[in-house]
MDTraj code that builds the backbone (N, CA, C; nanometers):
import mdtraj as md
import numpy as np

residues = "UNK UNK UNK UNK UNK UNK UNK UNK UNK UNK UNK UNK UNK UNK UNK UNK UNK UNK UNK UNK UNK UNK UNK UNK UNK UNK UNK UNK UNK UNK UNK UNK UNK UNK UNK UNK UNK UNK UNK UNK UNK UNK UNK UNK UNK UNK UNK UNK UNK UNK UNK UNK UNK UNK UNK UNK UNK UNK UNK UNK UNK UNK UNK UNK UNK UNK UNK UNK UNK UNK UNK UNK UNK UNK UNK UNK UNK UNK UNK UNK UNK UNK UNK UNK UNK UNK UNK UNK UNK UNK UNK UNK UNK UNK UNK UNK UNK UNK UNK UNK UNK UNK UNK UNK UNK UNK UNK UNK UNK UNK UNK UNK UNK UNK UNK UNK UNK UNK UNK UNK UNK UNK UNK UNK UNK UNK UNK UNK UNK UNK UNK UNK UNK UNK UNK UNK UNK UNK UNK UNK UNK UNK UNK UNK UNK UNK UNK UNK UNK UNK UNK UNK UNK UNK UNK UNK UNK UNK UNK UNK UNK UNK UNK UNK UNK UNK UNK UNK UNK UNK UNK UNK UNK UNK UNK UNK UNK UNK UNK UNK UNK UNK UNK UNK UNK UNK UNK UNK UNK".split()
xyz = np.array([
    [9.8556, 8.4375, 6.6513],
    [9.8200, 8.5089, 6.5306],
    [9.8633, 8.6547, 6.5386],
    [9.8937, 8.7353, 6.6887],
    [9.8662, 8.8815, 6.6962],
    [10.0208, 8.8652, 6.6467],
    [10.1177, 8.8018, 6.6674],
    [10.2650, 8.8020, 6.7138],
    [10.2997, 8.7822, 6.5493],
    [10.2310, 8.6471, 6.4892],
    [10.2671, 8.6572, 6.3501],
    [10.2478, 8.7937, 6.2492],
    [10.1218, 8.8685, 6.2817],
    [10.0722, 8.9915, 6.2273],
    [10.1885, 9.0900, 6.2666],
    [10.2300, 9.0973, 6.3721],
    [10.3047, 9.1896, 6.4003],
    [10.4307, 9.1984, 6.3634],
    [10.4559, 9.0491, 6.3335],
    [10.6594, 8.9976, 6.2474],
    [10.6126, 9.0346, 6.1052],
    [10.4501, 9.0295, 6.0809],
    [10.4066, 9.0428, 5.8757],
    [10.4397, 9.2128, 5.8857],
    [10.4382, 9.2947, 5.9516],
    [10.4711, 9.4947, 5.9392],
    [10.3347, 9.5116, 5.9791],
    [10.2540, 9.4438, 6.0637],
    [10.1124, 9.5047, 6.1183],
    [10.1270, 9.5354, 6.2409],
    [10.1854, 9.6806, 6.2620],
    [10.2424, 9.7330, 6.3747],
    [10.1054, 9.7736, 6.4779],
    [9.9977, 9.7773, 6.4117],
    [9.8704, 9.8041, 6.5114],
    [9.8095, 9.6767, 6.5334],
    [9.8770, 9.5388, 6.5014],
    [9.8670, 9.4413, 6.6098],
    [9.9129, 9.4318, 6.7576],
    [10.0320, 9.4843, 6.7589],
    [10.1021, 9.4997, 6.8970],
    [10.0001, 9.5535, 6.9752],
    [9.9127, 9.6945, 6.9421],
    [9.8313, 9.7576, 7.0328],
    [9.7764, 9.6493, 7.1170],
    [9.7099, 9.5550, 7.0139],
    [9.5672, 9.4521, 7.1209],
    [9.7158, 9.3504, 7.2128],
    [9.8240, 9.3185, 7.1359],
    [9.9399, 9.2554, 7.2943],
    [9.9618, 9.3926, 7.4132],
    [9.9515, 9.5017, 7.3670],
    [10.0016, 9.6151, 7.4458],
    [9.8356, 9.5829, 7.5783],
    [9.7187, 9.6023, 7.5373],
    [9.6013, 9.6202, 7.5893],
    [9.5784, 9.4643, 7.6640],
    [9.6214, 9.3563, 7.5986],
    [9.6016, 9.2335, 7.6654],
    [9.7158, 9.2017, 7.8180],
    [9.8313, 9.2760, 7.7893],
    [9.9310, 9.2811, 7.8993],
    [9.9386, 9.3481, 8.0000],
    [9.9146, 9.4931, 7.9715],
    [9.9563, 9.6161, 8.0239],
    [9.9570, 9.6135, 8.1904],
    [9.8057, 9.5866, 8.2022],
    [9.7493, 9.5573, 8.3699],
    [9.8458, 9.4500, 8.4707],
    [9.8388, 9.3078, 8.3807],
    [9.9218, 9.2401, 8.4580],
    [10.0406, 9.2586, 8.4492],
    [10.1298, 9.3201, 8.3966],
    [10.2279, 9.3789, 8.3716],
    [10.2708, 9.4922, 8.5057],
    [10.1690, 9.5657, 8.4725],
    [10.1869, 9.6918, 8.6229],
    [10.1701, 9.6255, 8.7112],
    [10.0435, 9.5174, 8.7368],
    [10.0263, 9.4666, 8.8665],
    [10.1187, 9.3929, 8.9221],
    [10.2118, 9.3138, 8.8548],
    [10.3453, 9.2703, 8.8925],
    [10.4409, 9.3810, 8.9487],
    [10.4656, 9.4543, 8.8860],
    [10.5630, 9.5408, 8.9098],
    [10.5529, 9.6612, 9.0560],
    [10.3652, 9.6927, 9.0513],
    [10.3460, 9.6900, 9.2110],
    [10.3462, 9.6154, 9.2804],
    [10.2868, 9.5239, 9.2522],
    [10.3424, 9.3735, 9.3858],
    [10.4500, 9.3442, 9.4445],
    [10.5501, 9.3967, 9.3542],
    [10.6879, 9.3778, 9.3623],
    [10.7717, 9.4462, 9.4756],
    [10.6602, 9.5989, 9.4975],
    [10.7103, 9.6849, 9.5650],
    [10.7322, 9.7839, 9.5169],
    [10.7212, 9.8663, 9.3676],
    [10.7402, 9.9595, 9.2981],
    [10.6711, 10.0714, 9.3005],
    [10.6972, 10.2417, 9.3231],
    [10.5880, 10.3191, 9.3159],
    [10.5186, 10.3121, 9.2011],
    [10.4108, 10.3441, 9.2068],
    [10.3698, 10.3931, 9.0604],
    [10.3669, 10.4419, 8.9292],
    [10.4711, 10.5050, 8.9696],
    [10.5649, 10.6117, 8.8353],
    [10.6615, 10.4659, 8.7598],
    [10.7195, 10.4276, 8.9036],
    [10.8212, 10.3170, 8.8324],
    [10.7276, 10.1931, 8.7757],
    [10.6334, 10.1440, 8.8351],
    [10.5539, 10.0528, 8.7484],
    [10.5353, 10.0565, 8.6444],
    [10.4756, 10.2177, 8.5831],
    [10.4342, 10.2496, 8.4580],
    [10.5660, 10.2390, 8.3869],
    [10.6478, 10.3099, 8.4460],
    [10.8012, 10.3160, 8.3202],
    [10.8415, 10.1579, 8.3266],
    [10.8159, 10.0656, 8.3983],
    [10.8897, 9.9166, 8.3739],
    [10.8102, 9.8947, 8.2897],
    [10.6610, 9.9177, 8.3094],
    [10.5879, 9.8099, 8.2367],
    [10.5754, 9.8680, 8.0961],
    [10.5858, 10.0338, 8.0439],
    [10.6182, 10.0640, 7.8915],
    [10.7760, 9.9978, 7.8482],
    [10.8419, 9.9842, 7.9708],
    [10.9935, 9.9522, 7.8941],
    [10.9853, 9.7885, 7.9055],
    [10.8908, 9.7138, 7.8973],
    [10.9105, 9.5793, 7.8925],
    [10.8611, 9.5379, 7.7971],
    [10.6978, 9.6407, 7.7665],
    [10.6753, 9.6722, 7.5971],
    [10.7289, 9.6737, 7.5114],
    [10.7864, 9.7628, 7.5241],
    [10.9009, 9.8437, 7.4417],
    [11.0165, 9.7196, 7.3809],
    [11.0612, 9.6540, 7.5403],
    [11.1897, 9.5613, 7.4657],
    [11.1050, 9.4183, 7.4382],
    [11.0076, 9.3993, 7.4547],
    [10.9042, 9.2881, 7.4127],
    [10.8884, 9.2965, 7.2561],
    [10.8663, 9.3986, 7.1936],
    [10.8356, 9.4642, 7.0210],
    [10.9916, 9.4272, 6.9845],
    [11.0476, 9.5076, 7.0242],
    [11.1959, 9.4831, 6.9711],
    [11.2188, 9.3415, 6.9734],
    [11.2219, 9.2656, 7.0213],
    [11.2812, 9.1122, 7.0276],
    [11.1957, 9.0463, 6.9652],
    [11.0577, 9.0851, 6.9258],
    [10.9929, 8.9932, 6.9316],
    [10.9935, 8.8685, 6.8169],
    [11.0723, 8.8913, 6.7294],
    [11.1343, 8.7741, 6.6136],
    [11.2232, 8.7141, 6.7183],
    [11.2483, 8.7459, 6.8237],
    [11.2928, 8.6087, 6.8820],
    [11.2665, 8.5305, 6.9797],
    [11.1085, 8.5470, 7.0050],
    [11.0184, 8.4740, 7.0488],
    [11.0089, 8.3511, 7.0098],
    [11.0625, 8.2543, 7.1377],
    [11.0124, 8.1026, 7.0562],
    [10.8474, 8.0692, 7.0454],
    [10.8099, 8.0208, 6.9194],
    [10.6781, 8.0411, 6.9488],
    [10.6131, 7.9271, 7.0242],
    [10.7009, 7.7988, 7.0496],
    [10.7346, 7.6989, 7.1196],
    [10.6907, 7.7158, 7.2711],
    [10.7517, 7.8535, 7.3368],
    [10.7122, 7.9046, 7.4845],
    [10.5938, 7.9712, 7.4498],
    [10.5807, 7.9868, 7.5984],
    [10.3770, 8.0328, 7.6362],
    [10.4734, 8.2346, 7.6250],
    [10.4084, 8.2880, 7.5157],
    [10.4264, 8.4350, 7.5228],
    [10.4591, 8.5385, 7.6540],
    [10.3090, 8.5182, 7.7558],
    [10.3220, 8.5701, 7.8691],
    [10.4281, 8.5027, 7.9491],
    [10.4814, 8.3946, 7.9356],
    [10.6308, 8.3423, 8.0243],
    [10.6934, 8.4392, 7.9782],
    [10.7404, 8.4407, 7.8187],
    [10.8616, 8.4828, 7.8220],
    [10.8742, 8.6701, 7.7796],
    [10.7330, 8.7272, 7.8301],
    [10.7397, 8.8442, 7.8682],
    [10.7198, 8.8771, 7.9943],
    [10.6796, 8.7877, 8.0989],
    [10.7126, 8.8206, 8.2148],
    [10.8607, 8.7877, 8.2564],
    [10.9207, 8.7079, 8.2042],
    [11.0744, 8.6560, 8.1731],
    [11.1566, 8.8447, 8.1395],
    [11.0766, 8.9027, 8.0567],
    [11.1592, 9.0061, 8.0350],
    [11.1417, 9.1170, 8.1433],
    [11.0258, 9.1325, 8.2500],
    [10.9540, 9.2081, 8.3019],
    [11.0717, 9.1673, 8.4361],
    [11.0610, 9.0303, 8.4926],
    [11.1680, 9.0223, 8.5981],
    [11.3227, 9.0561, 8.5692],
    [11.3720, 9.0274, 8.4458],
    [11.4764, 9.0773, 8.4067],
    [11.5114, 9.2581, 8.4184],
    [11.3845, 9.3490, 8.3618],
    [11.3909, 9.4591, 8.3934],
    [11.3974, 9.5348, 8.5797],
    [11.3374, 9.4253, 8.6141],
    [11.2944, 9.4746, 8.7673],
    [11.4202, 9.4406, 8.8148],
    [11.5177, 9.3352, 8.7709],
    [11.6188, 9.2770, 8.8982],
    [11.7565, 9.3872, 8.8547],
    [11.7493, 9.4383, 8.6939],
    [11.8143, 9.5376, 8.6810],
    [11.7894, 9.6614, 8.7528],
    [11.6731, 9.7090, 8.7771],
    [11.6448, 9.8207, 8.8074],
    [11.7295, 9.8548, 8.9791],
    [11.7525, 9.7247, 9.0191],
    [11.7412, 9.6865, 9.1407],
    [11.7134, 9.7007, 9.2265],
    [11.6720, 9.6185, 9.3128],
    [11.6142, 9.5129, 9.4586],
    [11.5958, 9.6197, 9.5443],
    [11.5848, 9.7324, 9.5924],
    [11.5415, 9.8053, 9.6812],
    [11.3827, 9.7872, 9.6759],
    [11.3613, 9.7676, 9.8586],
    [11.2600, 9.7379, 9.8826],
    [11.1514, 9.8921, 9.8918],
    [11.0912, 9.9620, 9.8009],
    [11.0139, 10.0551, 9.8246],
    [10.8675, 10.0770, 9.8682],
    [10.8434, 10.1157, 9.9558],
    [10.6850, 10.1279, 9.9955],
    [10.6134, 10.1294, 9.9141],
    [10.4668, 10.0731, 9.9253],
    [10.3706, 10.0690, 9.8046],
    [10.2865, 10.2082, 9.8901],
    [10.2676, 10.3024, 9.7671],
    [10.1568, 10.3692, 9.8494],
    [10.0186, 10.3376, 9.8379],
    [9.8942, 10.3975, 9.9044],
    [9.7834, 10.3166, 9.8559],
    [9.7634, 10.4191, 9.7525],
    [9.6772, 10.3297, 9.6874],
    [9.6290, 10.4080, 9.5106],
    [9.5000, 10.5215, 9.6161],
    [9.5086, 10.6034, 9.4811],
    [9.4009, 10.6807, 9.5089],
    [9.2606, 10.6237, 9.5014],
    [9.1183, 10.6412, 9.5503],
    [9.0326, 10.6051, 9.5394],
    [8.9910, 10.6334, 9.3443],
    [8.9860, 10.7544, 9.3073],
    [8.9556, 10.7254, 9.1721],
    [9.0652, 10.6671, 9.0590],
    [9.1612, 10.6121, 9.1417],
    [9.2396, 10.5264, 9.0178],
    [9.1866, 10.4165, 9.0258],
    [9.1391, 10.3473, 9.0961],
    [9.0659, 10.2167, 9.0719],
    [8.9456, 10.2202, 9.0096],
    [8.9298, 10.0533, 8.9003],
    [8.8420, 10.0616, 8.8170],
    [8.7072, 10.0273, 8.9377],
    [8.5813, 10.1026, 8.8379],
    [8.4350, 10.1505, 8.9391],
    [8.4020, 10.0241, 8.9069],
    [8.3950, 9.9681, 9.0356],
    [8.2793, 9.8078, 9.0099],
    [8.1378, 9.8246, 8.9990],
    [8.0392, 9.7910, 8.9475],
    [7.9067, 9.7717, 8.9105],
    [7.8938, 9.7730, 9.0715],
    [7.7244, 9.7908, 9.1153],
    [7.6952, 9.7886, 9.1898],
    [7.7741, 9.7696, 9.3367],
    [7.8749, 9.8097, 9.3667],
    [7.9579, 9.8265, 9.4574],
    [7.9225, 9.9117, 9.5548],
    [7.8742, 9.8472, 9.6983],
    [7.8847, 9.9672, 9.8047],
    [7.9736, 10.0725, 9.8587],
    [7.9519, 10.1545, 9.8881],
    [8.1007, 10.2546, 9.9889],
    [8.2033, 10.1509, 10.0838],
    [8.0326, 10.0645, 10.1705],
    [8.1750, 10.0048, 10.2231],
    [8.2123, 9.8781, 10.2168],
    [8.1466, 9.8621, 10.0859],
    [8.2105, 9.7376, 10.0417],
    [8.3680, 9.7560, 9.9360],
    [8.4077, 9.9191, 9.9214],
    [8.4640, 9.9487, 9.8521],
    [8.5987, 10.0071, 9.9163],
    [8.5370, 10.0533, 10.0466],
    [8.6713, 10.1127, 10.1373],
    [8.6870, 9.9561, 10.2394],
    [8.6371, 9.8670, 10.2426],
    [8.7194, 9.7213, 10.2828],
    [8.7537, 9.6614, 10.1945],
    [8.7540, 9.6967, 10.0729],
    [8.7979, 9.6408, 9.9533],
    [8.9683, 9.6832, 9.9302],
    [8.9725, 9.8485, 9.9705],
    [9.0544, 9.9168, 9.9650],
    [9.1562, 9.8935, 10.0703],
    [9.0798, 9.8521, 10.1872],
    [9.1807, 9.8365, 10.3132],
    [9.2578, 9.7070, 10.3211],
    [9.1407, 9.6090, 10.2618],
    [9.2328, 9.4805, 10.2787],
    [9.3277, 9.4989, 10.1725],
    [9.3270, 9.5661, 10.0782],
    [9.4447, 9.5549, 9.9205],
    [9.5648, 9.6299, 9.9772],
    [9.5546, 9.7184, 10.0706],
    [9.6518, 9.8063, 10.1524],
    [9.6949, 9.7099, 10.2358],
    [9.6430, 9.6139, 10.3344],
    [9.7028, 9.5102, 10.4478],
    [9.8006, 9.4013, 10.3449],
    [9.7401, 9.3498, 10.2485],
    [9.7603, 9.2838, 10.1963],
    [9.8830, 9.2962, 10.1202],
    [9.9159, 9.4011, 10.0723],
    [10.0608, 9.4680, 10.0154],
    [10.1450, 9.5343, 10.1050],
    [10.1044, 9.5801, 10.2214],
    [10.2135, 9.5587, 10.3604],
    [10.2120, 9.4246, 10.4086],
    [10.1760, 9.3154, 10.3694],
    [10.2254, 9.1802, 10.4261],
    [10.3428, 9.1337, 10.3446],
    [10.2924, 9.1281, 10.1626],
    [10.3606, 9.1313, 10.0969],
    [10.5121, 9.1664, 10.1193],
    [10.4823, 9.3305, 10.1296],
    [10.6494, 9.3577, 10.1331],
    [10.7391, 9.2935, 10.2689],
    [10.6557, 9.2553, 10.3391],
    [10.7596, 9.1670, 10.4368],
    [10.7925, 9.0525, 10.3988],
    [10.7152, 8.9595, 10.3062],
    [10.8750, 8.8440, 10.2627],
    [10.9429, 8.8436, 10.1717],
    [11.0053, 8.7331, 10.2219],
    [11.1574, 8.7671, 10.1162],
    [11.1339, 8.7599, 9.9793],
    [11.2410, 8.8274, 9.8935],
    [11.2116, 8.8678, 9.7529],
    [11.1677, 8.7618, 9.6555],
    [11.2516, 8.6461, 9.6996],
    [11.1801, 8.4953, 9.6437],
    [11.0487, 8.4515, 9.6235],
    [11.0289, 8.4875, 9.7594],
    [10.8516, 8.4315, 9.8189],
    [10.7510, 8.5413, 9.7266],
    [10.7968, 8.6420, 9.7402],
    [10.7562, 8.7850, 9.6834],
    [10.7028, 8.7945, 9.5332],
    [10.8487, 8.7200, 9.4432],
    [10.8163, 8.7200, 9.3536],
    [10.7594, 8.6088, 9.2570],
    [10.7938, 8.4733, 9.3663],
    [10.6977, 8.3613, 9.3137],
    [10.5225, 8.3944, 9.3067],
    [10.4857, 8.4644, 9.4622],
    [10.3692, 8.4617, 9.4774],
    [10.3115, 8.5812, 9.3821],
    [10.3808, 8.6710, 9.2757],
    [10.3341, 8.7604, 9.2314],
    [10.3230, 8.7219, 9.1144],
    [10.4060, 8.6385, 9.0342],
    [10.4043, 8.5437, 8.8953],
    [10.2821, 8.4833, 8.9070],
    [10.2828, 8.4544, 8.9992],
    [10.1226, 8.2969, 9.0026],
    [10.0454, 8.3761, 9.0054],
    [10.0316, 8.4230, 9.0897],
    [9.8649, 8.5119, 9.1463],
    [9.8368, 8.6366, 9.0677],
    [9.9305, 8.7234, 9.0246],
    [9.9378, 8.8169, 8.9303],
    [9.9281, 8.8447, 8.7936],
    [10.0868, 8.7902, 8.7954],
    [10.0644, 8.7328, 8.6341],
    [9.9850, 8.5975, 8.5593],
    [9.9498, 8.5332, 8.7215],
    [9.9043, 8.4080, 8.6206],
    [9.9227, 8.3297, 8.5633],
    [10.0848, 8.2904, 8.5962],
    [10.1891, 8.1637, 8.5472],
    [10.2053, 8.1212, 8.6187],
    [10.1526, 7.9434, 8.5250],
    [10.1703, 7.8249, 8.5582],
    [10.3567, 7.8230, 8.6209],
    [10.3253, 7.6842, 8.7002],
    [10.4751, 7.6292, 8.7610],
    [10.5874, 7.6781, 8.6892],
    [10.5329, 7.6065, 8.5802],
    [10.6618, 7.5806, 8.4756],
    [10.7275, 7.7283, 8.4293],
    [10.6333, 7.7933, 8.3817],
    [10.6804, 7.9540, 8.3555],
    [10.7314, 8.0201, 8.4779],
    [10.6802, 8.0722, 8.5798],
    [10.7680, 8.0648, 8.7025],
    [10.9146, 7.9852, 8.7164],
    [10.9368, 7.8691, 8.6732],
    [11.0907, 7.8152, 8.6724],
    [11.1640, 7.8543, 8.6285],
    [11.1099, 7.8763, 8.4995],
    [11.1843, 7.9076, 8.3402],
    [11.2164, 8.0715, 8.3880],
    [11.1233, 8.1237, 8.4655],
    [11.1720, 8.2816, 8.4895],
    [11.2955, 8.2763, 8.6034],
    [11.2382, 8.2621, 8.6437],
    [11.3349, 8.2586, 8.7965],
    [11.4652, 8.1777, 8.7955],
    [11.4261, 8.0572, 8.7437],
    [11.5702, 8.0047, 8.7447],
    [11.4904, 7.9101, 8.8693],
    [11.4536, 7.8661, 8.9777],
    [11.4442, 7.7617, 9.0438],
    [11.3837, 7.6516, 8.9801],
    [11.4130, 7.5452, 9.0720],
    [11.3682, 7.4667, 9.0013],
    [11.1926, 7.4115, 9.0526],
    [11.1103, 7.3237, 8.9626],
    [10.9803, 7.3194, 9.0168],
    [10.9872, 7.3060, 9.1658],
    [11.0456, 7.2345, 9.2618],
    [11.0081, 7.2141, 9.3767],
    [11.0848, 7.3371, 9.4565],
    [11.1260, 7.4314, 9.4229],
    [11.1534, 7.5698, 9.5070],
    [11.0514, 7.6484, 9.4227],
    [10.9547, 7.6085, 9.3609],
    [10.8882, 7.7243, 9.3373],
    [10.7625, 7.6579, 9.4270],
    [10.7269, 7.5666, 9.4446],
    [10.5891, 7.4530, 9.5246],
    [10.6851, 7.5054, 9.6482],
    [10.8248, 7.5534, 9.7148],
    [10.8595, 7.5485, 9.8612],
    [10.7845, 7.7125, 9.8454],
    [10.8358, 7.7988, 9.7458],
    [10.8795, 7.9048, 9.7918],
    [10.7228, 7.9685, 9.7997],
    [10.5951, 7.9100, 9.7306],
    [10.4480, 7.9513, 9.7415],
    [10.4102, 7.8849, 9.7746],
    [10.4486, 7.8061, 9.8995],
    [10.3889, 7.7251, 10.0219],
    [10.4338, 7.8162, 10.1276],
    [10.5485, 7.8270, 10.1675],
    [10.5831, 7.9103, 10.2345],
    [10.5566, 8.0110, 10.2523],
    [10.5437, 8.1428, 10.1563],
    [10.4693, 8.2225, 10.1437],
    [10.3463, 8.2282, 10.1991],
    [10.2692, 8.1607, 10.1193],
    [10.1478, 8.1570, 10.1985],
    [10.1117, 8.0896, 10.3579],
    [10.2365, 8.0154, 10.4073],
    [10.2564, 8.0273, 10.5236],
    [10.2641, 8.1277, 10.6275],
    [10.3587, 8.2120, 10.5728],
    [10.4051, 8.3151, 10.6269],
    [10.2921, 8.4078, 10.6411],
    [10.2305, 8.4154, 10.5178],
    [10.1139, 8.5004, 10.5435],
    [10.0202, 8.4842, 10.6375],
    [9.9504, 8.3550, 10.6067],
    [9.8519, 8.3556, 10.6930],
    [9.9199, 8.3494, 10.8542],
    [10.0279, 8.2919, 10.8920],
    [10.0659, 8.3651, 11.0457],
    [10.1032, 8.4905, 11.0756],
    [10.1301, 8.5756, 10.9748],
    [10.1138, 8.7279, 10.9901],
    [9.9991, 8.7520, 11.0259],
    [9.8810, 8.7354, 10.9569],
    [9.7645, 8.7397, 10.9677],
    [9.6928, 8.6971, 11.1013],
    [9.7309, 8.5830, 11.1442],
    [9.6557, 8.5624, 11.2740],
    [9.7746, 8.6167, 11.4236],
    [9.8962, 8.6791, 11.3736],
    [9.9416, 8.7496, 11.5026],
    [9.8727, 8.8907, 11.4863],
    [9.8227, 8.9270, 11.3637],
    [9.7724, 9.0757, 11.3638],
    [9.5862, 9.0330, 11.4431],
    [9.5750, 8.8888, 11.4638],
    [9.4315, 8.9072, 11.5383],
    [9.3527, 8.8859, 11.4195],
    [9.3794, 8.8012, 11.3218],
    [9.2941, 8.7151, 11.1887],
    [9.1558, 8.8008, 11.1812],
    [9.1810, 8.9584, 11.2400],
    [9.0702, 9.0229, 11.1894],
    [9.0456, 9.0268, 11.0550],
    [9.1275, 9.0989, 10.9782],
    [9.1213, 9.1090, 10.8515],
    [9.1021, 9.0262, 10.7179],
    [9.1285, 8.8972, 10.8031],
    [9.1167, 8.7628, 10.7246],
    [9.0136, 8.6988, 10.7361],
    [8.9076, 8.7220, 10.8715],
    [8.7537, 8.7063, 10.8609],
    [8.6985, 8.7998, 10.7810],
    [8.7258, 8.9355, 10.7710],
    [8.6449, 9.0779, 10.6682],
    [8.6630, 8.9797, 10.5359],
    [8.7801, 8.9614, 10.5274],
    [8.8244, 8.9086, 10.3168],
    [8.7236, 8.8023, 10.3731],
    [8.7110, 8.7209, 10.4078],
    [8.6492, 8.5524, 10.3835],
    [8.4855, 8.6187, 10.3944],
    [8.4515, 8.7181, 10.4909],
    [8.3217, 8.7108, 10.4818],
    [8.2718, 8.8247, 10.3805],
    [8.3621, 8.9033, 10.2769],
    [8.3527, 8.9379, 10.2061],
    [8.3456, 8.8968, 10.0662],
    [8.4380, 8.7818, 10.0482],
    [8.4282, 8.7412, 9.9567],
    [8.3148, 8.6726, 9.9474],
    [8.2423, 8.6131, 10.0604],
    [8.1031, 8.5231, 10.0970],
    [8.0181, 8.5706, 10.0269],
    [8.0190, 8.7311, 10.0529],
    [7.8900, 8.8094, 9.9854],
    [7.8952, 8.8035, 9.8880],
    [8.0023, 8.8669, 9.8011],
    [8.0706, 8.8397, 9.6628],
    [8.0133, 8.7852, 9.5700],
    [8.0237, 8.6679, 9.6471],
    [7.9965, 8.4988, 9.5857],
    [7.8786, 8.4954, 9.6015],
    [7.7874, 8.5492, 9.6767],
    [7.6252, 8.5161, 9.7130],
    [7.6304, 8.4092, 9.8083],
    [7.7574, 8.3441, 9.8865],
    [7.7225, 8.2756, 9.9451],
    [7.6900, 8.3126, 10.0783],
])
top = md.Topology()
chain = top.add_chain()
for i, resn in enumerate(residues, 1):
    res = top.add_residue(resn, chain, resSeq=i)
    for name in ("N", "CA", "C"):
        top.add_atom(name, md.element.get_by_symbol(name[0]), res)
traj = md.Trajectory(xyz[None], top)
């Protein structure tokens, strides 16, 4: 409905696609490996060429495919240099409700371990596992982006998460008991 409003000249429909995207949008584009500055400028310029095209949206495809479709297209132009993630500042992250200090600086540390593991695999693994888990696309959208086919995207986020978790237990699976018994609490379990 927002997409039809917005092809009718209801240009302050786009806002609520701008507000429904924006986050997973950046969060891809840091996952990816991008500073911050460059996240923000991919993820307004994917906006940006998302509005412009958007009469040629099939309405047939799932929307978020084929704007994360435009989001990897911007990133593989920008190109493939692998750049350090820095860690965010403590007040750029959103304030969780009842959140301890240090439930908030192991919150912080594992999101820092966790994006130096990241940038060690390969760009494939990298960017399958950032579509799914990030953006939140199914198999099929992942294919349709990337170009592999379903069973290199089931190799390439198996693997991945292979890779990870033996990173993880040569670093001494400390950090991977903190997340599990963190998330325990989390959960109330």
């Amino acid at each position: 409905m927002l997409i039809d409003a917005v092809l009718g000249g209801d240009k302050q429909a786009y806002a609520a696609i701008v507000d429904r995207y924006k986050n997973k949008l950046y969060g891809f584009f840091r996952k990816m490996g991008l500073a911050q500055a460059d996240a923000q400028d991919l993820t307004q310029e994917t906006l940006i060429r998302a509005y412009r095209k958007l009469a040629s949206q099939n309405p047939q495809q799932s929307f978020s495919g084929w704007l994360h479709t435009i989001a990897v297209n911007l990133y593989r132009d920008r190109g493939r240099r692998k750049i350090p993630v820095p860690q965010e500042a403590a007040d750029e992250r959103p304030d969780l409700a009842g959140e301890t200090p240090e439930s908030s600086l192991m919150r912080s540390e594992l999101r820092g371990e966790l994006n130096e593991l990241l940038n060690t695999l390969p760009e494939h693994y990298r960017l399958a596992m950032t579509l799914r888990y990030v953006g939140q696309l199914s198999h099929e959208e992942i294919t349709e982006i990337t170009g592999m086919t379903r069973q290199q995207v089931n190799n390439a986020l198996h693997r991945a998460k292979q890779s990870l978790r033996k990173k993880i237990e040569n670093q001494g699976g400390m950090s991977y008991e903190l997340a599990s018994d963190y998330r325990s609490r989390q959960n109330g379990v």
